[in-house]
VODREN-159525 format. One line per 2 residues: their letters; for each residue x, y, z of N, C-alpha, C, O. Coordinates in nm, 3 decimals. Example, Ala and Ser with C-alpha at 12.3 -4.5 7.8 and 13.67 -1.06 7.14 Angstrom:
as> 1.319/-0.569/0.780/1.230/-0.450/0.780/1.320/-0.330/0.780/1.424/-0.332/0.846 ~ 1.285/-0.225/0.708/1.367/-0.106/0.714/1.290/0.003/0.787/1.341/0.114/0.804
//
This chain:
xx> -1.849/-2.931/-13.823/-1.772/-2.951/-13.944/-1.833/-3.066/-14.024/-1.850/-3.180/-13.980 ~ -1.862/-3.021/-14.145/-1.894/-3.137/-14.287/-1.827/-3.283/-14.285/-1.708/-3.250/-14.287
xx> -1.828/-3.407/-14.284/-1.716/-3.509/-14.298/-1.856/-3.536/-14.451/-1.978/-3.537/-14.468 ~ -1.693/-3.556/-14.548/-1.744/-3.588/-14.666/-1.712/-3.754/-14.695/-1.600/-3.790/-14.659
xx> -1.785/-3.842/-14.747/-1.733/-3.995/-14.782/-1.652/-3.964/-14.876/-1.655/-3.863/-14.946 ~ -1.526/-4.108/-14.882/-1.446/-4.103/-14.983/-1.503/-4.123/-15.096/-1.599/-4.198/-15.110
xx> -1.431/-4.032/-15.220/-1.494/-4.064/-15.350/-1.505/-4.201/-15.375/-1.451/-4.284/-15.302 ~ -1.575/-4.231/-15.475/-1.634/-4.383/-15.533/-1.480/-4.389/-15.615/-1.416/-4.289/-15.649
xx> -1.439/-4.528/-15.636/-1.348/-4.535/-15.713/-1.477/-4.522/-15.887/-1.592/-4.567/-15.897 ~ -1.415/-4.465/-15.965/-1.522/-4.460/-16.081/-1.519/-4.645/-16.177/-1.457/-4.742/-16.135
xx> -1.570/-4.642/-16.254/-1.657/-4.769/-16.326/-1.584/-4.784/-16.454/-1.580/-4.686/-16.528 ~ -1.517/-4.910/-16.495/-1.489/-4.947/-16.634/-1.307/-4.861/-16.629/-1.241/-4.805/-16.541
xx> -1.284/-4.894/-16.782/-1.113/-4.934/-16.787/-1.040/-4.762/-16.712/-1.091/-4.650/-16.706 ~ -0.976/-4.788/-16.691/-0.903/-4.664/-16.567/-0.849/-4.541/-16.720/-0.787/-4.557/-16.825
xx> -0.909/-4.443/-16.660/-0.881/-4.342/-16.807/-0.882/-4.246/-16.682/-0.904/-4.298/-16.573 ~ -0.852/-4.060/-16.692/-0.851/-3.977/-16.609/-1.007/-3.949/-16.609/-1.059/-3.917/-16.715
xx> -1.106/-3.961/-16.458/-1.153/-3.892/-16.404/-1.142/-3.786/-16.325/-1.057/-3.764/-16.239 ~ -1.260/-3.701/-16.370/-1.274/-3.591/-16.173/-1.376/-3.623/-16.104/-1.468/-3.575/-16.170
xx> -1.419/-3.670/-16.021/-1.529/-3.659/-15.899/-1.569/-3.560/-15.862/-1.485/-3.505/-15.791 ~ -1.684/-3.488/-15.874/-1.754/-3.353/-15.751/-1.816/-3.422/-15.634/-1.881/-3.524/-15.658
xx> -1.808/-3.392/-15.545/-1.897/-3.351/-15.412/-1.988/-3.294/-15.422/-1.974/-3.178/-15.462 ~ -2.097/-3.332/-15.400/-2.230/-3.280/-15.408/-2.273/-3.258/-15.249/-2.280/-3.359/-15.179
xx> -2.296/-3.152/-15.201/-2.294/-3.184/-15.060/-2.480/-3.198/-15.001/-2.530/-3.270/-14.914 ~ -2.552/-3.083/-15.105/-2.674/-3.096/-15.143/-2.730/-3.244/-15.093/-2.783/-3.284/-14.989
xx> -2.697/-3.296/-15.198/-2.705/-3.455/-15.218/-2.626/-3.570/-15.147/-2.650/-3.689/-15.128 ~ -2.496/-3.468/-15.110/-2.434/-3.598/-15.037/-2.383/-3.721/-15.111/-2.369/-3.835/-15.067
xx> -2.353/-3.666/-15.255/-2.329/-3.775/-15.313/-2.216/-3.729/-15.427/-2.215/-3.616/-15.476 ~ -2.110/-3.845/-15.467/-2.035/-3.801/-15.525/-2.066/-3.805/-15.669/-2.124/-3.913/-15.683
xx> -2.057/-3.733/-15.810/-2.055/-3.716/-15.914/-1.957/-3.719/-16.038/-1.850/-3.667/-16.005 ~ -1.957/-3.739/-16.104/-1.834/-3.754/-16.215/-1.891/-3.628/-16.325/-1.986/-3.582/-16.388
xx> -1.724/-3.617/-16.283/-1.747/-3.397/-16.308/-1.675/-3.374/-16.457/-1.693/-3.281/-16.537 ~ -1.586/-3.489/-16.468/-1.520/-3.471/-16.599/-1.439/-3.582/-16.627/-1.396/-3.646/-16.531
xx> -1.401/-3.629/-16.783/-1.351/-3.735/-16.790/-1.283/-3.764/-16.926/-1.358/-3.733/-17.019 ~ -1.148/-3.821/-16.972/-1.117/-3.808/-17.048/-0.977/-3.922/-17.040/-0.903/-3.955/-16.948
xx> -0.988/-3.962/-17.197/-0.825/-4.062/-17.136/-0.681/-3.962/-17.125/-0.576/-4.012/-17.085 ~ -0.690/-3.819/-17.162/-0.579/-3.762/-17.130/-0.597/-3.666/-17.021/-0.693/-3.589/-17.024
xx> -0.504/-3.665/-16.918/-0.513/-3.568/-16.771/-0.552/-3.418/-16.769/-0.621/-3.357/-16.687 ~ -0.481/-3.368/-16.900/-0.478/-3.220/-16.934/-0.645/-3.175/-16.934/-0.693/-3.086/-16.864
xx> -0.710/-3.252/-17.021/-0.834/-3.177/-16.994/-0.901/-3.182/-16.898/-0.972/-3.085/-16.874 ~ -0.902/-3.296/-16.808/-0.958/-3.321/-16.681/-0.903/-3.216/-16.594/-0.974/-3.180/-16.500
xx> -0.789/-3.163/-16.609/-0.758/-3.103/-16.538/-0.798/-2.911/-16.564/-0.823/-2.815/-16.492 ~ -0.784/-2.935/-16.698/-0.867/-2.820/-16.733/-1.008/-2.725/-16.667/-1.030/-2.608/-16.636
xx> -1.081/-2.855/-16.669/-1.206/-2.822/-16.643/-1.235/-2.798/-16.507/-1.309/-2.704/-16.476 ~ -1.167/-2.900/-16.389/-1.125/-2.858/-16.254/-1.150/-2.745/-16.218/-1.238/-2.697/-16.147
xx> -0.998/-2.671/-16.318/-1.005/-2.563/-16.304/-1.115/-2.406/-16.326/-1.137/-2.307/-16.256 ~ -1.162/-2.455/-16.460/-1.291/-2.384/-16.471/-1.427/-2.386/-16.381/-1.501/-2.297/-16.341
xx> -1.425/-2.505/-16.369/-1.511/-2.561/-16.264/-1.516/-2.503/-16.152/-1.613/-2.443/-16.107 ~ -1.390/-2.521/-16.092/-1.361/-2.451/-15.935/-1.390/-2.260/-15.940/-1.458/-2.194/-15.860
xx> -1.314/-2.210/-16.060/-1.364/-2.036/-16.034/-1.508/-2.037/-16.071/-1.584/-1.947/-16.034 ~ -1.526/-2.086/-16.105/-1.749/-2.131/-16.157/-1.790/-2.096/-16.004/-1.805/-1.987/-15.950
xx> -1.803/-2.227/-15.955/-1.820/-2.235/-15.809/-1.781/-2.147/-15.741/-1.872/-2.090/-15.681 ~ -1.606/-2.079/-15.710/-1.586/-1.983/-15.641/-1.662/-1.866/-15.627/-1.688/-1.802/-15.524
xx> -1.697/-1.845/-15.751/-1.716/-1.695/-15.805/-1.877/-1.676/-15.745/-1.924/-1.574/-15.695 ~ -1.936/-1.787/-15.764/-2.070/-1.784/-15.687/-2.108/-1.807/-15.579/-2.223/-1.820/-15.538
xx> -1.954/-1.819/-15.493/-1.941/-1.799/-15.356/-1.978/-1.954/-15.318/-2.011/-1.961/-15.199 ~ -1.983/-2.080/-15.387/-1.939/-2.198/-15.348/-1.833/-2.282/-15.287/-1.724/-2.226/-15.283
xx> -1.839/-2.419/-15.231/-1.690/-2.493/-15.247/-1.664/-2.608/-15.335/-1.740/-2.694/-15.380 ~ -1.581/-2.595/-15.344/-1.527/-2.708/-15.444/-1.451/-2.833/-15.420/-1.333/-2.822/-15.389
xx> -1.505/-2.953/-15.431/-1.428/-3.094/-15.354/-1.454/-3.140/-15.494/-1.551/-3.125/-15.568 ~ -1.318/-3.210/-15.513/-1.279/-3.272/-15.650/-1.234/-3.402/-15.598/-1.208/-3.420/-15.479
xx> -1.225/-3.489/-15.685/-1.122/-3.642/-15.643/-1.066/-3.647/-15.790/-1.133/-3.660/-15.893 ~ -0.919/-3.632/-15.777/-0.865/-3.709/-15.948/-0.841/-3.858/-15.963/-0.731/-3.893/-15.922
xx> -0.916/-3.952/-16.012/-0.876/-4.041/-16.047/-0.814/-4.072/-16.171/-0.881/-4.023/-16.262 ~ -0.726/-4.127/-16.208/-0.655/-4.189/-16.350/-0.564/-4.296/-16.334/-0.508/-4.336/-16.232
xx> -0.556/-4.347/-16.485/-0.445/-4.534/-16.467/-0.345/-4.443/-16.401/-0.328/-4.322/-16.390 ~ -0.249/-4.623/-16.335/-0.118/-4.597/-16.261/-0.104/-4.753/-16.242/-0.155/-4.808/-16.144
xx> -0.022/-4.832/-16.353/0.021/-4.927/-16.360/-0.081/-5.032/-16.416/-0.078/-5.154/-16.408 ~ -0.170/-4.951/-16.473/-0.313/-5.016/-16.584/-0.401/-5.046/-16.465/-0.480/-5.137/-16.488
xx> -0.409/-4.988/-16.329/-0.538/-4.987/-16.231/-0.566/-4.821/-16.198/-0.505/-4.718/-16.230 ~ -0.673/-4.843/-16.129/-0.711/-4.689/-16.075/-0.661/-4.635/-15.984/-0.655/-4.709/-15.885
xx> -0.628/-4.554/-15.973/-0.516/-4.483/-15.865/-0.571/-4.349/-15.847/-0.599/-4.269/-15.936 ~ -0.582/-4.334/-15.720/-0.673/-4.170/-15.672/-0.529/-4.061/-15.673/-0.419/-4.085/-15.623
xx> -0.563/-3.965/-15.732/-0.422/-3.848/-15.738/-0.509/-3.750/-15.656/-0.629/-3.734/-15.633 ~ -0.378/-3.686/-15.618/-0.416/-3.516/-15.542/-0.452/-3.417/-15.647/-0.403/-3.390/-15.757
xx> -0.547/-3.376/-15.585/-0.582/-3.275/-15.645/-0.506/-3.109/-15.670/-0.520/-3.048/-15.564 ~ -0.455/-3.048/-15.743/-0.393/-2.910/-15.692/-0.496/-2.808/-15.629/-0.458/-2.691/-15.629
xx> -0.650/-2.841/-15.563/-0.761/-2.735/-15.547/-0.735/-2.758/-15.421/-0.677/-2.861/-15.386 ~ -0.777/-2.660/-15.332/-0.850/-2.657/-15.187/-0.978/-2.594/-15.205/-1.013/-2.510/-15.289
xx> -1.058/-2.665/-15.087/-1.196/-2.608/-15.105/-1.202/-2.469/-15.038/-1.153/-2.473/-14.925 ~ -1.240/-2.370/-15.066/-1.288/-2.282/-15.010/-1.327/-2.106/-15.042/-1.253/-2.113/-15.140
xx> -1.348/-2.042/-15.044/-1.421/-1.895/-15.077/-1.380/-1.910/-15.171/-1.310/-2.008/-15.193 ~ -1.423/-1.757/-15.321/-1.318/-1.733/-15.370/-1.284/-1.558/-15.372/-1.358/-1.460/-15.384
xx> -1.161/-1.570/-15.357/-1.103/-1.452/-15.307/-1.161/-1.332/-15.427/-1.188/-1.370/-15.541 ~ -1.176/-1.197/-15.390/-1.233/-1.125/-15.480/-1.139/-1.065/-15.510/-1.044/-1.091/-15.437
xx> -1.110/-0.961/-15.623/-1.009/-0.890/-15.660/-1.036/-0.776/-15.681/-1.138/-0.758/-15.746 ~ -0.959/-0.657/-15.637/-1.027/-0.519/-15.719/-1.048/-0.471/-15.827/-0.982/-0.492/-15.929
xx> -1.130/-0.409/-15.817/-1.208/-0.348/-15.975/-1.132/-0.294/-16.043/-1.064/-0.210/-15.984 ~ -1.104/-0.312/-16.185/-1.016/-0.279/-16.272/-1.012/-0.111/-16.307/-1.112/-0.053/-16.349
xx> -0.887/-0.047/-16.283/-0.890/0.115/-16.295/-0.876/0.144/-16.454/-0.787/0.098/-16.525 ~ -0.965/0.216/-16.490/-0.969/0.252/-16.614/-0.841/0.319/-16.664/-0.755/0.291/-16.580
xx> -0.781/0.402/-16.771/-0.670/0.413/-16.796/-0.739/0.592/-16.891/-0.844/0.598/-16.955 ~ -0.661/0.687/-16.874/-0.755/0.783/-16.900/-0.740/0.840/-17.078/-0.756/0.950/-17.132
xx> -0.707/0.727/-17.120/-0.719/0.756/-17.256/-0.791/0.629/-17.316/-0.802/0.598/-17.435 ~ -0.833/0.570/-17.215/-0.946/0.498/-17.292/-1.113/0.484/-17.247/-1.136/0.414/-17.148
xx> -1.229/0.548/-17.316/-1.341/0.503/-17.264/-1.372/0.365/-17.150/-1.342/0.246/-17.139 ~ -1.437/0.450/-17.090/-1.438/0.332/-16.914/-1.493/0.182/-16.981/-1.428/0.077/-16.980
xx> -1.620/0.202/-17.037/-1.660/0.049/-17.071/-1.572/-0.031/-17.147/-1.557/-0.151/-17.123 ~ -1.507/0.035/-17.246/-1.348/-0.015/-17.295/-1.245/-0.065/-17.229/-1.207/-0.182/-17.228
xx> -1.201/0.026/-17.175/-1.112/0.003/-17.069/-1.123/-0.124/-16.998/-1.040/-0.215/-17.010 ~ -1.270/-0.131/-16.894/-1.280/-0.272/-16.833/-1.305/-0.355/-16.905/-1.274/-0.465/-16.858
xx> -1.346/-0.360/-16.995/-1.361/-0.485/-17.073/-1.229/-0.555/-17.147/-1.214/-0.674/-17.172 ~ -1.134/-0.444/-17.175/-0.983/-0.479/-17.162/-0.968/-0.538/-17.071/-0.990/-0.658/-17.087
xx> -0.939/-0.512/-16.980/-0.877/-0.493/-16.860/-0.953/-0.702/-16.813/-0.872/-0.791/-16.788 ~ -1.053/-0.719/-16.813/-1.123/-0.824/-16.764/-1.102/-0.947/-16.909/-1.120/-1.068/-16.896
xx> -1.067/-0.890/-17.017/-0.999/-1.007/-17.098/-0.861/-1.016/-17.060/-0.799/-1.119/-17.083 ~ -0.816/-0.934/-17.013/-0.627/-0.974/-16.957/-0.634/-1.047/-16.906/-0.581/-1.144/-16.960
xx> -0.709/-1.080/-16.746/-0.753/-1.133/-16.666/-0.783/-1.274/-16.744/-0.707/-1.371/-16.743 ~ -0.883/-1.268/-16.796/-0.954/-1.406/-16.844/-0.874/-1.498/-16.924/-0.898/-1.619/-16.917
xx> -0.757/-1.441/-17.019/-0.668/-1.487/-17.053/-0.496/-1.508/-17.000/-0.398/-1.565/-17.048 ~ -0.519/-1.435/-16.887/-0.378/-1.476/-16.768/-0.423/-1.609/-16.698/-0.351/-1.706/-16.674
xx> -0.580/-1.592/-16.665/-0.569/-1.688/-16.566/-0.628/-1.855/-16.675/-0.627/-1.971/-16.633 ~ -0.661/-1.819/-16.782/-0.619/-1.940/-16.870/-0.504/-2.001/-16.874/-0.493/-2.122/-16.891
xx> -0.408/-1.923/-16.858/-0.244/-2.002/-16.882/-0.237/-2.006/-16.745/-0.115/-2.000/-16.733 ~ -0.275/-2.011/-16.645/-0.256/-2.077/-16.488/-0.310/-2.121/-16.499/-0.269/-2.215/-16.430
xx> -0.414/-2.158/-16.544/-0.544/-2.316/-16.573/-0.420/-2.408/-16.607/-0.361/-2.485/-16.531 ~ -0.393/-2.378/-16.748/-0.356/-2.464/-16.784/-0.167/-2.500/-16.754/-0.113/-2.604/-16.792
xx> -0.120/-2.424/-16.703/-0.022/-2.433/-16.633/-0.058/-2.502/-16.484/0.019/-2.494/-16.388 ~ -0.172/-2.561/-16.481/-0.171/-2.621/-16.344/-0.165/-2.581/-16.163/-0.149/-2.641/-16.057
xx> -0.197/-2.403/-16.226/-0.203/-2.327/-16.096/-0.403/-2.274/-16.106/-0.469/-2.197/-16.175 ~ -0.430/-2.374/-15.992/-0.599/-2.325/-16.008/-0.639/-2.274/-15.857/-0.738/-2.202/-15.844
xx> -0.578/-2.305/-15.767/-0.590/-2.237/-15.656/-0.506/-2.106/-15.605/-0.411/-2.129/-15.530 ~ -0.535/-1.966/-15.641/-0.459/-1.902/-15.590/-0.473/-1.835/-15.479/-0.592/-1.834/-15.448
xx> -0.405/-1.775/-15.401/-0.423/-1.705/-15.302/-0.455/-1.589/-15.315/-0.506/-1.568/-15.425 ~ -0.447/-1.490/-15.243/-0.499/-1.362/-15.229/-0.354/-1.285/-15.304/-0.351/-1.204/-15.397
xx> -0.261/-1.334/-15.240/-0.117/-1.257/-15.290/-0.183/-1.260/-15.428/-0.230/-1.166/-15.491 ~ -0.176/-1.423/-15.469/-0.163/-1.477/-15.624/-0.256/-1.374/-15.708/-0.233/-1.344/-15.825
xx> -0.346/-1.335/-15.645/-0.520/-1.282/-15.680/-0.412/-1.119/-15.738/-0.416/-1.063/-15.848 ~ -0.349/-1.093/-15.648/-0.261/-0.944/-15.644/-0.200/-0.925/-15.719/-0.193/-0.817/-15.778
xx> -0.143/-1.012/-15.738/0.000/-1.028/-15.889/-0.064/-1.055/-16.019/-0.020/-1.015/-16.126 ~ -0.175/-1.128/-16.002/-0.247/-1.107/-16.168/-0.296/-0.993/-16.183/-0.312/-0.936/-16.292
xx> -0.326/-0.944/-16.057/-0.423/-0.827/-16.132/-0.328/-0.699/-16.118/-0.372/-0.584/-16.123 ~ -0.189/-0.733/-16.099/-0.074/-0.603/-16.129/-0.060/-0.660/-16.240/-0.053/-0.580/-16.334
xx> -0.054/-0.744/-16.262/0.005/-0.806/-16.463/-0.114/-0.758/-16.512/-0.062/-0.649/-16.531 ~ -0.234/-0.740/-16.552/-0.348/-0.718/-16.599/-0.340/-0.596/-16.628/-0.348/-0.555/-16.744
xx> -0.316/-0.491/-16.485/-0.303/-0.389/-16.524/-0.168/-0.273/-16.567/-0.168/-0.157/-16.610 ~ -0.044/-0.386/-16.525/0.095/-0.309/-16.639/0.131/-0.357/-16.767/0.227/-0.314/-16.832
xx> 0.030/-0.473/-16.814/0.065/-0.521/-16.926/-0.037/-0.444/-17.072/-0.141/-0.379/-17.077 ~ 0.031/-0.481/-17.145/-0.122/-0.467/-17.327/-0.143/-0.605/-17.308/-0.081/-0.680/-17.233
xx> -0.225/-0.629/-17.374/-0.280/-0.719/-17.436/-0.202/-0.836/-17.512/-0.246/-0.951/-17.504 ~ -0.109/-0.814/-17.573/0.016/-0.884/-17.647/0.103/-0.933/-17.563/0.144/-1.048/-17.576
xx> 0.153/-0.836/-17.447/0.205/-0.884/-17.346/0.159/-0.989/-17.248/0.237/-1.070/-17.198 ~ 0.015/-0.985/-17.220/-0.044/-1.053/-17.135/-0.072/-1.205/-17.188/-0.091/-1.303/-17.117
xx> -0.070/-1.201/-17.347/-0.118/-1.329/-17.431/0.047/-1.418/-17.461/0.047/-1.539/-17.482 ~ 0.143/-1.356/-17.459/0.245/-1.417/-17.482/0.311/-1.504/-17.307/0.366/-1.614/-17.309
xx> 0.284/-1.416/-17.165/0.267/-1.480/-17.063/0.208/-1.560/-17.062/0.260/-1.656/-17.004 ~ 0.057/-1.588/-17.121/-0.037/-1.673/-17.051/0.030/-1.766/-17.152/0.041/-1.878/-17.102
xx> 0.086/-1.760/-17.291/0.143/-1.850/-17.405/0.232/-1.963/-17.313/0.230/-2.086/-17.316 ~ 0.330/-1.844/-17.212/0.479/-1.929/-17.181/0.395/-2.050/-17.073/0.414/-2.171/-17.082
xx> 0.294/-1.981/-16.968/0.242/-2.060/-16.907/0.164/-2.210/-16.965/0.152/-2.318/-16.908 ~ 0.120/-2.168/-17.096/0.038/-2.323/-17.138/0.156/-2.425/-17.187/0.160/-2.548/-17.180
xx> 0.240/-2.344/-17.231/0.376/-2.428/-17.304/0.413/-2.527/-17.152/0.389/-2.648/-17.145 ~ 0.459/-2.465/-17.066/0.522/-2.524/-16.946/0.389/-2.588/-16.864/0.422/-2.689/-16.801
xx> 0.279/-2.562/-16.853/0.196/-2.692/-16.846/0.174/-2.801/-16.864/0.131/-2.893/-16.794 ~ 0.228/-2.783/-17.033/0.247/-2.898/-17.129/0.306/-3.015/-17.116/0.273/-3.126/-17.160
x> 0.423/-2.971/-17.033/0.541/-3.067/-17.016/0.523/-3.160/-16.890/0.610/-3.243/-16.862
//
């Protein structure tokens, strides 16, 4: 088993960092950074299905202020695979290359509003239930979900 060092606390006035793990290198990196949490947390998230998807892992550290010093937060990621999902079934009134390419913007825009709703690790269930919303929803439907999700992120 890997033992990774603790992240570096990061350098200069305490604003939200992310840390990567570099395991390559063995060394920790500053993956993203910003004085507001939301985007740091954003990118996490992009970050992590990046990595997943190319069959990587993903070790993050959140740092940001907490009483005007640096304070290490939990991360919402776990490191590990990323789960695959099944191939999108075409619908028989629409041309196939159509169809999936629908079908894979539902997707891309469901799992935006779980980005940003603060859900970036899902499970296999989780993997199941988007891709039943993907495929019982339109398009309008799927954009007004991923809507309610960024709203309640927000907060």
């Amino acid at each position: 088993m890997e033992t990774r060092p603790e992240s570096p606390r990061p350098q200069g006035a305490p604003r939200w960092v992310a840390m990567y793990y570099q395991p390559a290198a063995q060394t920790w990196r500053t993956a993203a950074e910003s004085p507001h949490r939301s985007p740091v947390l954003h990118a996490l998230g992009e970050m992590t299905q990046t990595l997943r998807a190319r069959g990587g892992e993903a070790t993050f550290a959140l740092w940001g202020p907490k009483a005007g010093d640096w304070h290490r937060f939990d991360t919402p990621l776990k490191p590990g695979p990323a789960a695959s999902r099944p191939d999108p079934a075409a619908s028989a009134c629409e041309p196939a290359p159509l169809a999936e390419r629908m079908t894979g913007r539902r997707h891309q825009v469901l799992m935006s509003g779980l980005s940003k709703a603060g859900l970036y690790d899902l499970s296999p269930e989780d993997e199941a239930t988007v891709q039943a919303l993907v495929e019982g929803l339109d398009e309008a439907a799927v954009r007004r979900v991923a809507h309610w999700l960024a709203t309640a992120g927000a907060r």
